[in-house]
Structure formats: structure tokens, C-alpha cells
C-alpha positions in Angstrom: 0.0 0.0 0.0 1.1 3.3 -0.9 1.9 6.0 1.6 -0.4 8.4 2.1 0.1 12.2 1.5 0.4 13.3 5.0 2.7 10.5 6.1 5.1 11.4 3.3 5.0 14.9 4.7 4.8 14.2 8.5 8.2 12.0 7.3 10.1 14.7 5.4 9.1 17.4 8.3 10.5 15.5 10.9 13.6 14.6 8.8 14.2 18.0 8.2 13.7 19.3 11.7 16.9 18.2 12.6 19.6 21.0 11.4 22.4 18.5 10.6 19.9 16.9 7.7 19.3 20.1 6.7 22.6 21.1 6.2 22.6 17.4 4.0 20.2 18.5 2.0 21.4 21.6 1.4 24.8 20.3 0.4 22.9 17.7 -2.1 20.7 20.7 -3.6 24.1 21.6 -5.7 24.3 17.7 -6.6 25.0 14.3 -5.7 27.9 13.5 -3.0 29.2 10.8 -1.4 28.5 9.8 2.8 32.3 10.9 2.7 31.9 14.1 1.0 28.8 14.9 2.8 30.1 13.8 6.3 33.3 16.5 5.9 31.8 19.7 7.1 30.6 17.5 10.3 32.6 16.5 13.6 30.7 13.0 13.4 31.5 9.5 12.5 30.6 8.6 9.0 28.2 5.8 10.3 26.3 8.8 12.3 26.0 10.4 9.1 24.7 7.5 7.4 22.4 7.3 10.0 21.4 10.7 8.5 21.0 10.2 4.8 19.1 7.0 6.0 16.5 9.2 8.2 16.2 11.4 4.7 16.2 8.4 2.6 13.1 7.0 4.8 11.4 10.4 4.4 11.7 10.3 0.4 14.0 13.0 0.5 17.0 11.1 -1.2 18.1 8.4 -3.1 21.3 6.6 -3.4 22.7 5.0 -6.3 25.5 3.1 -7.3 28.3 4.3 -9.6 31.4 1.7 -9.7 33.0 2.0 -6.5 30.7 4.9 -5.5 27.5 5.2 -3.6 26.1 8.5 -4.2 23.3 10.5 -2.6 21.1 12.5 -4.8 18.3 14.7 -3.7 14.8 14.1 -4.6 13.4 17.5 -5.9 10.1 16.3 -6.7 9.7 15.5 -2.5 10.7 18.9 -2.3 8.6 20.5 -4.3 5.6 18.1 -2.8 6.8 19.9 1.0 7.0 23.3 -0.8 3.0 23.0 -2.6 1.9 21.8 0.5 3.6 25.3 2.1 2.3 27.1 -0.7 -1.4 26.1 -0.3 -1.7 27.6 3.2 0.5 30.5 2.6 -1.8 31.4 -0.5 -5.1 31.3 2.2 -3.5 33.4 4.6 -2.6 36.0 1.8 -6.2 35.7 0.4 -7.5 36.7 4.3 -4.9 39.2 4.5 -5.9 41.3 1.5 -9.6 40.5 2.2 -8.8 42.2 5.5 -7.0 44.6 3.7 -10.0 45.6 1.2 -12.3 45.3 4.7 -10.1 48.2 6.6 -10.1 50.2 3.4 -13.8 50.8 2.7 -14.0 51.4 6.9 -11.7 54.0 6.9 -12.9 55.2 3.7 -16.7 55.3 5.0 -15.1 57.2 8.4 -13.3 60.3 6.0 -16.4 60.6 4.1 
């Protein structure tokens, strides 16, 4: 059975709310990398940083493949840009009661000057 929307999303949240995956993903948003390459910026073990890329693989936020002797981590933009819609749809509500607001406090204080 497929995973629904909200679990995908309750995973990737909680994936990301941990600042050492974020920096991971941030790293892999200029391209792929190996567990080495990742793990250098980090005063960790490589396995704890496995442990990350594993915690973002779970969420669908990345993908490892196999190239020769390599095992790089790619990011998954398409989970991001599922995270970023999901932003989007409440951020575009809250605009659309903002500027109703807006137009409310308008015709008040134009009903008060007239």
C-alpha cells in the first residue's frame, strides 16, 4: 500500500527538523555527494552520518545509487517540491485573508473620511 500524503510529509518534516539533515540536504541541492563528502563539514562519524542520509532516505527525500566503486546521494526535488505546494497552499489562504482584510479596513476608513 502506498503511503499516504500526510505520512510522506509528516516524514520529510520530521527529517528535516533536525539542522544536521538540513545542512545534507542543502549540500545535495548543488548535486550528488558521497556519505564521505557529505560527512566533511561534520565533527561525526561517517556511520552517524549514514544514520542521517538513512533518516532522509526514509522520508523520500533522497536516493542513493551506485556508480562503480561509488554510492552517491542525490536529492529528490520532486519531494521537495511536494513539502513546498503543501507550504504554498496555506501560505496562499493566509494571503487571500490578509488582502480580504485589507479591502475590509479600506472601505472602513474610507466610510469614516467621508
Amino acid at each position: 500500500m502506498q503511503d499516504s500524503r500526510d505520512e510522506r510529509l509528516d516524514r520529510a518534516f520530521a527529517a528535516l527538523g533536525d539542522p544536521v539533515r538540513r545542512a545534507i540536504v542543502a549540500r545535495l541541492s548543488r548535486g550528488p555527494a558521497t556519505v564521505n563528502e557529505l560527512a566533511e563539514p561534520f565533527a561525526m562519524s561517517l556511520q552517524a552520518v549514514s544514520k542521517h542520509i538513512g533518516v532522509l532516505e526514509s522520508a523520500g527525500l533522497v536516493t542513493r545509487t551506485r556508480d562503480a566503486q561509488r554510492r552517491p546521494v542525490h536529492l529528490r526535488p520532486a519531494a521537495l517540491e511536494e513539502l513546498t505546494a503543501w507550504i504554498d497552499d496555506y501560505r496562499l489562504q493566509h494571503e487571500r485573508q490578509y488582502r480580504a482584510l485589507d479591502a475590509l479596513l479600506e472601505r472602513t476608513e474610507g466610510k469614516e473620511r467621508s
